[in-house]
N, CA, C and O of each residue as an XYZ file, in Angstrom:
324
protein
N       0.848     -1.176      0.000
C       0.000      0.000      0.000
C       0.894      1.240      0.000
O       1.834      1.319      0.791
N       0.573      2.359     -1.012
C       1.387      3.127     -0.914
C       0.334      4.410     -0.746
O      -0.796      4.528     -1.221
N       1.334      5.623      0.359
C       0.470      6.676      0.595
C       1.196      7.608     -0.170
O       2.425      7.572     -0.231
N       0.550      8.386     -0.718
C       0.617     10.008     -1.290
C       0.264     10.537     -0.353
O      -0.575     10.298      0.516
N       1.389     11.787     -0.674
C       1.281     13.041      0.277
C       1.029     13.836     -1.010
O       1.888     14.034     -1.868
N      -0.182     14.251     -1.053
C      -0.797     15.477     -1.822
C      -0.068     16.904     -1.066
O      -0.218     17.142      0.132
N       0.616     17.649     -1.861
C       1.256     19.294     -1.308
C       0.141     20.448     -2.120
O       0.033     20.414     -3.345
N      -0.525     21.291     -1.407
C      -0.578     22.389     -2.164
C      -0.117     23.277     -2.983
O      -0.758     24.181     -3.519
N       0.995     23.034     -3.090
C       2.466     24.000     -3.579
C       2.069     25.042     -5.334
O       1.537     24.566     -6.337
N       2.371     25.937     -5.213
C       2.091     26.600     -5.992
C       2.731     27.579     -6.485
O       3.494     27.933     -5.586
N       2.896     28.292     -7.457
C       3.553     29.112     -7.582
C       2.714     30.628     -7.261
O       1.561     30.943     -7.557
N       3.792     31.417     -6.534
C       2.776     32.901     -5.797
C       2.153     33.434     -6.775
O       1.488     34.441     -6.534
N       2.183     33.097     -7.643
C       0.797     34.183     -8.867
C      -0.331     33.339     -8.769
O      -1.491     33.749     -8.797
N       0.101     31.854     -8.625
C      -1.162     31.487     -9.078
C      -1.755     31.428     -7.469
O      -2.978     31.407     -7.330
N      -0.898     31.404     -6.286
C      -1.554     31.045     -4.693
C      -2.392     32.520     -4.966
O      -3.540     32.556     -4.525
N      -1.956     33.543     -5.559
C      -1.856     35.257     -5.396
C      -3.702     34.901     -5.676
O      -4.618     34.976     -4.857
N      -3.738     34.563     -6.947
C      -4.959     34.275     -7.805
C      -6.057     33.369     -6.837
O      -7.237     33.718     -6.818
N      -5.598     32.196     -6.045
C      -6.428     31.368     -5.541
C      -7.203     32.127     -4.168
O      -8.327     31.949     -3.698
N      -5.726     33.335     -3.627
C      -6.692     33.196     -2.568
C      -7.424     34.827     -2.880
O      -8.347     34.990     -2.082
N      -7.319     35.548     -3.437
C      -8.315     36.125     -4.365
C      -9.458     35.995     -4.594
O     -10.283     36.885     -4.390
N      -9.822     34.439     -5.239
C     -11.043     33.566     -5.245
C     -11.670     33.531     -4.112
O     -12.826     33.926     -3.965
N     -10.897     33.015     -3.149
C     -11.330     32.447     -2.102
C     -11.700     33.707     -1.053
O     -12.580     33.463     -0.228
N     -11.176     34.837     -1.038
C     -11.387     35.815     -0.407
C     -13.241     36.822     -1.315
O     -14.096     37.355     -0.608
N     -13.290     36.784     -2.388
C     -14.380     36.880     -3.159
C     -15.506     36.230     -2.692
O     -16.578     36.737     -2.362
N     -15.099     34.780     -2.691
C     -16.325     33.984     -2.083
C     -16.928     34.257     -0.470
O     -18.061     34.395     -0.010
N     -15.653     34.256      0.071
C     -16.523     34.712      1.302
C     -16.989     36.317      1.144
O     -18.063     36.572      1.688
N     -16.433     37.234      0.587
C     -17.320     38.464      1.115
C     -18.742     38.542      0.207
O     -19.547     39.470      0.127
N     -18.745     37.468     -0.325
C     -20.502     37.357     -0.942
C     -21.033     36.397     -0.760
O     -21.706     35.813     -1.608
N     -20.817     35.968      0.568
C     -21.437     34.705      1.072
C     -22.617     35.153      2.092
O     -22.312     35.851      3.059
N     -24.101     34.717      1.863
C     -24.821     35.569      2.439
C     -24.975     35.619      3.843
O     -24.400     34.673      4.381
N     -25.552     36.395      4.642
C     -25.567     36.487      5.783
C     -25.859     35.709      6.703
O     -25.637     35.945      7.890
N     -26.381     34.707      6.269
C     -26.599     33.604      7.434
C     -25.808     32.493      7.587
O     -25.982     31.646      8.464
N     -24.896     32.475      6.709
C     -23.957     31.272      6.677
C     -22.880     31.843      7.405
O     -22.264     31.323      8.336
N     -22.606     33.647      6.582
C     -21.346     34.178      7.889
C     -21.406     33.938      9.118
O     -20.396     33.733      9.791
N     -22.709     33.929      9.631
C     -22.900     33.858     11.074
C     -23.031     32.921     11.508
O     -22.948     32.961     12.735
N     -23.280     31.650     10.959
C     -23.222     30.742     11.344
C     -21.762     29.880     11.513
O     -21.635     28.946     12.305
N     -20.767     30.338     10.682
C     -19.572     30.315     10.322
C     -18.717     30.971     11.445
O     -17.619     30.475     11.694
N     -19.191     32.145     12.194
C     -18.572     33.155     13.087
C     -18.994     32.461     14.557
O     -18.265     32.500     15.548
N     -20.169     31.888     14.510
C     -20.589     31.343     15.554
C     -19.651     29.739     16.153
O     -19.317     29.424     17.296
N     -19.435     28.927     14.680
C     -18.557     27.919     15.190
C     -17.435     27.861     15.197
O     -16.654     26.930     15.397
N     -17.275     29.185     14.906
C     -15.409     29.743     15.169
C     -15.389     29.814     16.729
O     -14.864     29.123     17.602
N     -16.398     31.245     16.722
C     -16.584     31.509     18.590
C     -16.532     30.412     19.442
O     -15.737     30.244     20.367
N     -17.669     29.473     18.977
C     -17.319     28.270     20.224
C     -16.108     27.672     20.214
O     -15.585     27.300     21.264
N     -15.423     27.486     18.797
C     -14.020     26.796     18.900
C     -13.141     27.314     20.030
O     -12.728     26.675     20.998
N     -12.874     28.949     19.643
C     -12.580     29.265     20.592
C     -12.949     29.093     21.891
O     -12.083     28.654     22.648
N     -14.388     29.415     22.472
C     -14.537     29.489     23.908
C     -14.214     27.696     24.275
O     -13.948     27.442     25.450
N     -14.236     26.921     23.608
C     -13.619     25.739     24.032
C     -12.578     25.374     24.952
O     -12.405     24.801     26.028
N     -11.601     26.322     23.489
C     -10.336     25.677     23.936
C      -9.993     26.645     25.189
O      -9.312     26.167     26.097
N     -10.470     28.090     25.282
C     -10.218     28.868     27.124
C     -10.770     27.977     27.581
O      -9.887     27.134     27.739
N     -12.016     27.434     28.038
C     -12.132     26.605     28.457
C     -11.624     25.706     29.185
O     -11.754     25.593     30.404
N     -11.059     25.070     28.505
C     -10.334     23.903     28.722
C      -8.915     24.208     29.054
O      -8.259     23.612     29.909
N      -8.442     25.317     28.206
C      -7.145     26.342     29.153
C      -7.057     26.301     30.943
O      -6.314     25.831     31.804
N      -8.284     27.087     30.862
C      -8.851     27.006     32.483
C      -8.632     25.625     33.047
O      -7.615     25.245     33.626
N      -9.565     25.024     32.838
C      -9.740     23.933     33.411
C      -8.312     22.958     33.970
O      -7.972     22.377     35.000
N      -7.867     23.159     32.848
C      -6.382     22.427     32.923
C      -5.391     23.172     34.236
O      -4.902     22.594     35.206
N      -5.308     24.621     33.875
C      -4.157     25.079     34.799
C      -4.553     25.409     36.055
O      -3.713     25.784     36.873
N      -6.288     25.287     36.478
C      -6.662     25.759     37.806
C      -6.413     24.775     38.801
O      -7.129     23.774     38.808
N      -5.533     24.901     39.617
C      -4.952     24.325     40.925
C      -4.025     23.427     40.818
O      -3.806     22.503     41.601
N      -3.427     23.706     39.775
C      -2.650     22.034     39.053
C      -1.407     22.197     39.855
O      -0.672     21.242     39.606
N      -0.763     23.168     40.881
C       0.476     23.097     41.653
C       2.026     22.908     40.610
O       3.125     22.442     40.910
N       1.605     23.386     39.558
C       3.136     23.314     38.926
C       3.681     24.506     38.700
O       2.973     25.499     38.534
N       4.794     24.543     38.672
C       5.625     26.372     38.513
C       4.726     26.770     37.328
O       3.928     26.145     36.629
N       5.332     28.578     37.382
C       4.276     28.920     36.237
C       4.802     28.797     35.440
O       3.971     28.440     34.604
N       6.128     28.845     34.791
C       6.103     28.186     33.062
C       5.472     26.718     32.592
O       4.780     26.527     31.592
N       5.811     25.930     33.379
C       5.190     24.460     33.228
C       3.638     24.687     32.881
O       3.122     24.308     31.830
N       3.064     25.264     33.766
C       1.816     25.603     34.485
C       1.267     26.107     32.435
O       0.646     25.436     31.610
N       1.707     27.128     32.362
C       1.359     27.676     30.868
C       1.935     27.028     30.040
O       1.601     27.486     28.948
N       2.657     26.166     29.908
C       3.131     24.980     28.216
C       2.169     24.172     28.700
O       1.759     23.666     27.655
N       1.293     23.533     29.888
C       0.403     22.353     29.448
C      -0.698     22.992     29.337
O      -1.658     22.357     28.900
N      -0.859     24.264     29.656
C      -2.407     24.759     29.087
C      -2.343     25.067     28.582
O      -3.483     25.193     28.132
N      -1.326     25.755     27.638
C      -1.185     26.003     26.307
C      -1.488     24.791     25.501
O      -2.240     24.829     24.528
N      -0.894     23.718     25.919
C      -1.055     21.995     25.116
C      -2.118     21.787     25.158
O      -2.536     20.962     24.346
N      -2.717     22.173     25.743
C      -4.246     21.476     26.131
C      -5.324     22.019     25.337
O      -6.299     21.382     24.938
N      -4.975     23.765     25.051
C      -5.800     24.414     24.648
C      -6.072     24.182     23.068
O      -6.999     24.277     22.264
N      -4.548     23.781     23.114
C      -4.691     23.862     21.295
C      -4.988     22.519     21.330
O      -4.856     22.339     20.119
N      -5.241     21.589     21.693
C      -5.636     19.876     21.967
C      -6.940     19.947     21.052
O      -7.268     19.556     19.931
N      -7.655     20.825     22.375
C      -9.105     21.225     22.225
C      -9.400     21.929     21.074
O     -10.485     21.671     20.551
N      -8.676     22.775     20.544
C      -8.766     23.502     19.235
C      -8.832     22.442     17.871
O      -9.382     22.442     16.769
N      -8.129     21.748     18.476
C      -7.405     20.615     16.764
C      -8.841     19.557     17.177
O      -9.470     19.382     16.134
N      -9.401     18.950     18.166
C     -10.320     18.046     18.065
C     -11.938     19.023     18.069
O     -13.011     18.449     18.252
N     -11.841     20.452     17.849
C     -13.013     20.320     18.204
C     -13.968     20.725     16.489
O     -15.197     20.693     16.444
């Protein structure tokens, strides 16, 4: 079994061009999808504070430690949610 790694790779006129497109599409994307779009951003976010919190409240470790695992944690929550 063999896997491909598909790359986006492009050359900058044509990335220049794609995200152009892609910037077009969203500012005429109608209003209820933006918001619905803005809304499951927001929760992404309030997730991962969330779970920031959760992680570093009372955990007794120095404070750099203390902020690299809630930092780890937060973006945990970010990537699964």
């Amino acid at each position: 079994m063999t896997n491909k790694i598909a790359l986006d790779a492009h050359p900058p006129l044509e990335m220049a061009e794609r995200m152009e497109d892609v910037g077009v599409t969203k500012a005429t994307m109608d209003p209820w999808s933006m918001l619905a779009l803005a809304v499951l951003a927001g929760s992404c976010v309030g997730l991962g504070a969330e779970f920031y919190t959760l992680v570093i409240t009372d955990s007794g470790l120095v404070f750099g430690m203390n902020k690299l695992i809630g930092g780890s944690s937060s973006a945990w929550a970010w990537f699964w949610s």
